[in-house]
VOTINU-200808 format. One record per residue (C-alpha): x, y, z; residue number from 1. Coordinates in pm, 1 decimal. Each point is the difference from the previous one (the first is absolute). Example, Ala and Ser with C-alpha at 12.3 -4.5 7.8 and 13.67 -1.06 7.14 Angstrom:
+----------+----------+----------+-----+
:       c1 :       c2 :       c3 : seq :
+----------+----------+----------+-----+
:   1230.0 :   -450.0 :    780.0 :   1 :
:    137.0 :    344.0 :    -66.0 :   2 :
+----------+----------+----------+-----+
END
This chain:
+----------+----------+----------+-----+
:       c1 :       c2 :       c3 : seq :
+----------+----------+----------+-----+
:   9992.6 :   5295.9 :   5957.7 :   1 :
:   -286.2 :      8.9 :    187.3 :   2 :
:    212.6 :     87.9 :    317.5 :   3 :
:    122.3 :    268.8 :   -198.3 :   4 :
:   -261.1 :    187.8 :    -84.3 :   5 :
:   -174.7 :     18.3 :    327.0 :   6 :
:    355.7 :    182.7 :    103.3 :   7 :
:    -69.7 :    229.5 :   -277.7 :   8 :
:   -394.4 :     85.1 :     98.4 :   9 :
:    127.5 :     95.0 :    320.0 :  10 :
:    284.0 :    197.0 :    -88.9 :  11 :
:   -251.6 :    163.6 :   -211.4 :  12 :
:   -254.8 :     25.4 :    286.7 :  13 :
:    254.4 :    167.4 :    237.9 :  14 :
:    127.7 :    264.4 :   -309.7 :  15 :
:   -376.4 :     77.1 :    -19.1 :  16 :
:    -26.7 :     81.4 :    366.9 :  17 :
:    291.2 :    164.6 :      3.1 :  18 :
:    -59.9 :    261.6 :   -296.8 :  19 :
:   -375.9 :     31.2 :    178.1 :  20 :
:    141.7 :    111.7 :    321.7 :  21 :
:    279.1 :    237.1 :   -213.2 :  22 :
:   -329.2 :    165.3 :   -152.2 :  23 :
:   -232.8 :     57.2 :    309.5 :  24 :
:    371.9 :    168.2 :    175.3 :  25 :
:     39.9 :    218.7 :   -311.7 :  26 :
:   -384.9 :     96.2 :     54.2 :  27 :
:     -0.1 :     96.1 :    356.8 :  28 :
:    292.1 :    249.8 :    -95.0 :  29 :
:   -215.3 :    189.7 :   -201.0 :  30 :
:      9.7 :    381.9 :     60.2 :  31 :
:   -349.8 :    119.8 :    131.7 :  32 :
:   -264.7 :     95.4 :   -239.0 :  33 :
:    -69.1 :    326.8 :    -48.2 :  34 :
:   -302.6 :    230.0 :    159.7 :  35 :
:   -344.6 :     -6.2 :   -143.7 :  36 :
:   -353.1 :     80.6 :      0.8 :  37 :
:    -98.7 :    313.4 :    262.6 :  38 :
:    382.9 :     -2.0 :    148.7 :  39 :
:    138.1 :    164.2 :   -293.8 :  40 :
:   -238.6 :    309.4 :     79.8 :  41 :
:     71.9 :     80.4 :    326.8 :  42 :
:    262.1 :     76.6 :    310.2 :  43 :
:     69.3 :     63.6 :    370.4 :  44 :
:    198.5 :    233.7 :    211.5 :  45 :
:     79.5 :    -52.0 :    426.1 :  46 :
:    110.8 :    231.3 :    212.8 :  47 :
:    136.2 :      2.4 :    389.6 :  48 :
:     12.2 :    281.1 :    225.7 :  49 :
:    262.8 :   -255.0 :    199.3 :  50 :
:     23.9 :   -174.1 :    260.1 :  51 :
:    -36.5 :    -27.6 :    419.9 :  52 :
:     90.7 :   -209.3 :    250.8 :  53 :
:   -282.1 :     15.5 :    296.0 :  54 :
:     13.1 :   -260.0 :    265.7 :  55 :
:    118.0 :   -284.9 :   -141.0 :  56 :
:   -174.6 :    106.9 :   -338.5 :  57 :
:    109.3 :     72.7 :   -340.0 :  58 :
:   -229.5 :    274.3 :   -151.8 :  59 :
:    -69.9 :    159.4 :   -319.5 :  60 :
:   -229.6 :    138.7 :   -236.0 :  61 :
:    -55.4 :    142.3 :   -328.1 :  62 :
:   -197.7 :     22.6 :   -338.5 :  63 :
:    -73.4 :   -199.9 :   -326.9 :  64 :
:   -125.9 :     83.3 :   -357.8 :  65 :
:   -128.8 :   -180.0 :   -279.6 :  66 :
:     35.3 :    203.4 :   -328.1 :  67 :
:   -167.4 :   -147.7 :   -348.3 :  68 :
:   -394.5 :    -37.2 :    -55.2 :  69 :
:    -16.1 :   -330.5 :     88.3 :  70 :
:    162.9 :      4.6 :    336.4 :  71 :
:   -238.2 :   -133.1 :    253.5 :  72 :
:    203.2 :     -1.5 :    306.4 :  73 :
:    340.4 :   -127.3 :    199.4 :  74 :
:    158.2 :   -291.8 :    136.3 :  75 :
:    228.0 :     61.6 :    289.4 :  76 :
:    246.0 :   -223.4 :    113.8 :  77 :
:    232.3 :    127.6 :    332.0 :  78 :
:    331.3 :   -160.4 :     18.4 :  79 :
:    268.8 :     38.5 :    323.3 :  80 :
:    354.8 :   -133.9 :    -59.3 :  81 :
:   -163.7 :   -146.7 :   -365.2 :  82 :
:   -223.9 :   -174.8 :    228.0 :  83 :
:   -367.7 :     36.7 :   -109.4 :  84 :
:   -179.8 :     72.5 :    365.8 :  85 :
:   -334.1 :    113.9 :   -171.4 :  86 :
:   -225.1 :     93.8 :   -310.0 :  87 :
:   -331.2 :    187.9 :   -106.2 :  88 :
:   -196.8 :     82.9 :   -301.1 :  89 :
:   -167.4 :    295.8 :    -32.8 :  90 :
:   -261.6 :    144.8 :   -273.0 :  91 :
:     71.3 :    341.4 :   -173.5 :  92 :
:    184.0 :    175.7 :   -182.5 :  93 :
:    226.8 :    101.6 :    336.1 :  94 :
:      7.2 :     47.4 :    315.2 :  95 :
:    218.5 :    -42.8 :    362.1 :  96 :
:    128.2 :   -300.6 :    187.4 :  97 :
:    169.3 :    -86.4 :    327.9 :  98 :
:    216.8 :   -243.6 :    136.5 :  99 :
:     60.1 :   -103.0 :    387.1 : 100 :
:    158.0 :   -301.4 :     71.6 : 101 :
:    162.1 :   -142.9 :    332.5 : 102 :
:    392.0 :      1.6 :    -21.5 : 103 :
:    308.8 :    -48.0 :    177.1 : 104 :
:    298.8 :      1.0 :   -122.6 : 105 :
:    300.1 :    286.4 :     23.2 : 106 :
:    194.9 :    114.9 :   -338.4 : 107 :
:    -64.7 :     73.8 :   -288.2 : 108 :
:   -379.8 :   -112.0 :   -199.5 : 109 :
:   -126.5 :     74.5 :   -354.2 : 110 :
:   -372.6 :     10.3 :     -9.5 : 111 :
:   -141.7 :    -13.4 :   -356.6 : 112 :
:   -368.8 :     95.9 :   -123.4 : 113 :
:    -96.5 :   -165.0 :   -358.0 : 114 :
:   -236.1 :    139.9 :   -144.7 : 115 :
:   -186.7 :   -224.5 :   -321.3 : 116 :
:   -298.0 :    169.5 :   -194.5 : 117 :
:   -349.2 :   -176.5 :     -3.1 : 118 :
:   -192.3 :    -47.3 :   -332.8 : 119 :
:   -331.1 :   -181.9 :    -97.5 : 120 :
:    -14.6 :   -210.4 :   -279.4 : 121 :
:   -311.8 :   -211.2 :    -10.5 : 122 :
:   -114.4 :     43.9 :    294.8 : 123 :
:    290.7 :   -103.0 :    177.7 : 124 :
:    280.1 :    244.5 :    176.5 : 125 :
:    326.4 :    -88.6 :   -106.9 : 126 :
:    354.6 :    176.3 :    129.0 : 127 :
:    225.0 :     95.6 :   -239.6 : 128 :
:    287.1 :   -159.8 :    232.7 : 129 :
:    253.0 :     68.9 :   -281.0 : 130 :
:     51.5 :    409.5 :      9.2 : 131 :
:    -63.7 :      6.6 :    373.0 : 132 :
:    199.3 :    310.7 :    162.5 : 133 :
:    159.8 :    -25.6 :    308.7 : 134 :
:    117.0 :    258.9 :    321.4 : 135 :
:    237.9 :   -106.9 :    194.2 : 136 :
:     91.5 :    212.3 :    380.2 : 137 :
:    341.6 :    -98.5 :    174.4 : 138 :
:    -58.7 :    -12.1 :    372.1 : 139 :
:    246.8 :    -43.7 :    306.8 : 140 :
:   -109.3 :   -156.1 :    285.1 : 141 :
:    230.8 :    123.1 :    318.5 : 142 :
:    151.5 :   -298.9 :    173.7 : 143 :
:     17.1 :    143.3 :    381.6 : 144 :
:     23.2 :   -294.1 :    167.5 : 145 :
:    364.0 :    -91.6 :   -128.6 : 146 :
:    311.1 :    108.4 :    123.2 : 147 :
:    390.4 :    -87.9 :    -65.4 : 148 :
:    294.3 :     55.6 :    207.5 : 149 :
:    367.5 :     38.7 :    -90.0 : 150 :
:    303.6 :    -78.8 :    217.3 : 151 :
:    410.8 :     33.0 :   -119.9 : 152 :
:    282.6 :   -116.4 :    115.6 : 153 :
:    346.7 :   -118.6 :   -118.8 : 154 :
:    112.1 :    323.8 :   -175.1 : 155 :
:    332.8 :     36.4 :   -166.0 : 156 :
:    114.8 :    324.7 :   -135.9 : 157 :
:    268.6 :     99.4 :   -231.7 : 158 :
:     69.8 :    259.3 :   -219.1 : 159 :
:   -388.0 :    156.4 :     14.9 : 160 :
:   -180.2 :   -324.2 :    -10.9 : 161 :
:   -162.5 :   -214.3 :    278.7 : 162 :
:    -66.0 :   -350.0 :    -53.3 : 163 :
:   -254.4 :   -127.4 :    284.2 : 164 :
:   -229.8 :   -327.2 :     42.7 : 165 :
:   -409.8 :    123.7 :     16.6 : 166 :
:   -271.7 :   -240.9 :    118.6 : 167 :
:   -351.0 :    102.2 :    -66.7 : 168 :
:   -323.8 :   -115.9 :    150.2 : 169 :
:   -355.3 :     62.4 :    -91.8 : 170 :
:   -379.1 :   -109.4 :    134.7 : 171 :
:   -331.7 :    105.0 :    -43.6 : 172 :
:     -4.3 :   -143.5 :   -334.0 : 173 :
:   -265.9 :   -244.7 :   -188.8 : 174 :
:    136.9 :   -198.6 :   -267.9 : 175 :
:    388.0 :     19.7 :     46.6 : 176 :
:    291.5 :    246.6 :    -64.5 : 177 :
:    288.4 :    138.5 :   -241.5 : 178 :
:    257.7 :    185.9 :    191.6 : 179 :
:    158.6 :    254.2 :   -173.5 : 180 :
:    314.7 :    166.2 :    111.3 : 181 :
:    172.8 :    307.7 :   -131.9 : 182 :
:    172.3 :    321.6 :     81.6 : 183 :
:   -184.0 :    342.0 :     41.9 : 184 :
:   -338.2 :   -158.2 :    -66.2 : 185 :
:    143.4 :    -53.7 :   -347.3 : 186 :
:    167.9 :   -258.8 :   -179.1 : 187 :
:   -159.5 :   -313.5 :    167.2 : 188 :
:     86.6 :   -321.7 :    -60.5 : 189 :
:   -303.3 :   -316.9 :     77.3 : 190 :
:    131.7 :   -275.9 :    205.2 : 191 :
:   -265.9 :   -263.0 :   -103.2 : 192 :
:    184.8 :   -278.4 :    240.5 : 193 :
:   -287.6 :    -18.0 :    213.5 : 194 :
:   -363.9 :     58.6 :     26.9 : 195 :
:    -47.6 :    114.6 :    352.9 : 196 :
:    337.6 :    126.7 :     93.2 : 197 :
:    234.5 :     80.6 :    191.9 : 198 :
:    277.5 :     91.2 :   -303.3 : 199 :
:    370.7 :     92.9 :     17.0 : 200 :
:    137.8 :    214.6 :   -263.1 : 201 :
:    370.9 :    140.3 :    -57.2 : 202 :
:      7.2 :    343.8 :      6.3 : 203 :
:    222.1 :    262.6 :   -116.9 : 204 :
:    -47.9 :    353.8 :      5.7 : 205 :
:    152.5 :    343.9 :     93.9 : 206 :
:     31.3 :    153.4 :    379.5 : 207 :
:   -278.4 :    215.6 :     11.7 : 208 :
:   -229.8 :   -197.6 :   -222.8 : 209 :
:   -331.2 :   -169.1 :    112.5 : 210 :
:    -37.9 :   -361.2 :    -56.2 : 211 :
:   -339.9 :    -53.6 :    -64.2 : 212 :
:   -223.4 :   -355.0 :     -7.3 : 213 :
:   -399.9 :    -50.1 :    -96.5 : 214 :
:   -224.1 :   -314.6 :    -56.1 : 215 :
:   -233.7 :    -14.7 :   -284.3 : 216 :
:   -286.2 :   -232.6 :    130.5 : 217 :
:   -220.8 :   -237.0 :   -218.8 : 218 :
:    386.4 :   -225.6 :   -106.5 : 219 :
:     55.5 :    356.7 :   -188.8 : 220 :
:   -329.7 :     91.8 :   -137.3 : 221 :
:   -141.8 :    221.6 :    289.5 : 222 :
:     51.6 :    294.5 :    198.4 : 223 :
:    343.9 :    129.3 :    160.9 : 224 :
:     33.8 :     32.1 :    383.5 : 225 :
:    135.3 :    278.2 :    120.5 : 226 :
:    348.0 :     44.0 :    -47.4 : 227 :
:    263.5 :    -66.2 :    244.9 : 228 :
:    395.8 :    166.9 :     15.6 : 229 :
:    279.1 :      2.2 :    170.2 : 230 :
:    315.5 :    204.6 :    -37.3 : 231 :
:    317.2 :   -139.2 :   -226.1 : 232 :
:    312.7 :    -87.8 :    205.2 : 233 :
:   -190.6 :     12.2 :    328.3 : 234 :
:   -115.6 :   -304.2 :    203.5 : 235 :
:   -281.5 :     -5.5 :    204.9 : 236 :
:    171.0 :   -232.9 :    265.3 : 237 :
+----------+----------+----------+-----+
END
């Protein structure tokens, strides 16, 4: 019996632990709690007049406001590609900022500006983080240093169509490639065989067409190199 029952006060033990760890899970998934105190009162607005790409620098600039009687300033947080490069506070009720940060990189970029009002409560400065406002600019980056080349061969034609074997090279690259292939610089198909290339695609087109091959850089995420063609039905050997 004795046996028994220290069975049972550990079966108890572990349904204990076990219902604890159910209740601290269920409170972590609580929504979060509502704004109070000085936040409730105020607000912020951000604006960009864009941005430039000087040198190997991404530049921008624009203006903040803090509207409510207790705003008591800004904090400004910078974010490129959702990275966050850099932040500032600054007293007031607005006021201008600027960004210039050191980048490389061709494609596409998003840079966002978030904006979070400043009150003081107590004597301390607290950011309302929860109605922050954010400006986002879409930037493109030109990606000079790659190129892609294009050569055809093995065409068959019947009835209006050419079928022909294209292999297509790229360099000047960072981060590896996705080919793309298509007809008329539309239509393209990704050949994702291979990260650096070359790639063989079967072609068919029309006589008088334009086969036509690219390479987005960054495995698909970047920039485009220029774009490369060669006629449909037509080798170049």
């Amino acid at each position: 019996m004795k046996r028994f029952m220290t069975k049972g006060a550990l079966l108890s033990i572990l349904l204990a632990g076990a219902t604890a760890s159910l209740l601290r899970a269920e409170s972590n998934d609580r929504p979060p709690k509502p704004m109070s105190g000085l936040c409730t009162q105020v607000g912020i607005d951000v604006t960009s007049a864009g941005v430039q790409y000087e040198k190997g620098f991404v530049k921008s600039k624009g203006t903040w406001k803090a509207t409510g009687g207790p705003a008591k300033g800004v904090l400004l947080e910078y974010r490129l590609d959702s990275d966050r490069y850099q932040a500032e506070t600054q007293t007031g009720t607005s006021g201008a900022w600027q960004y210039n940060e050191d980048f490389n990189g061709c494609g596409s970029h998003v840079l966002e500006v978030i904006a979070f009002p400043g009150v003081v409560e107590n004597g301390r400065t607290i950011y309302c983080l929860q109605i922050g406002k954010t400006n986002k600019a879409i930037f493109d980056l030109p990606c000079q240093g790659m190129t892609a080349t294009l050569d055809c061969s093995g065409w068959t034609c019947k009835d209006g169509r050419c079928t022909g074997t294209c292999r297509g090279e790229a360099n000047g690259g960072e981060w590896g490639y996705v080919a793309l292939f298509g007809v008329n610089d539309a239509n393209y198909v990704a050949v994702r065989d291979s990260q650096k290339g070359p790639w063989t695609q079967t072609v068919t087109c029309a006589p008088g067409e334009r086969v036509s091959f690219k390479v987005r850089d960054h495995l698909g995420a970047g920039g485009f190199s220029p774009l490369a063609e060669r006629p449909c039905g037509k080798s170049d050997k």
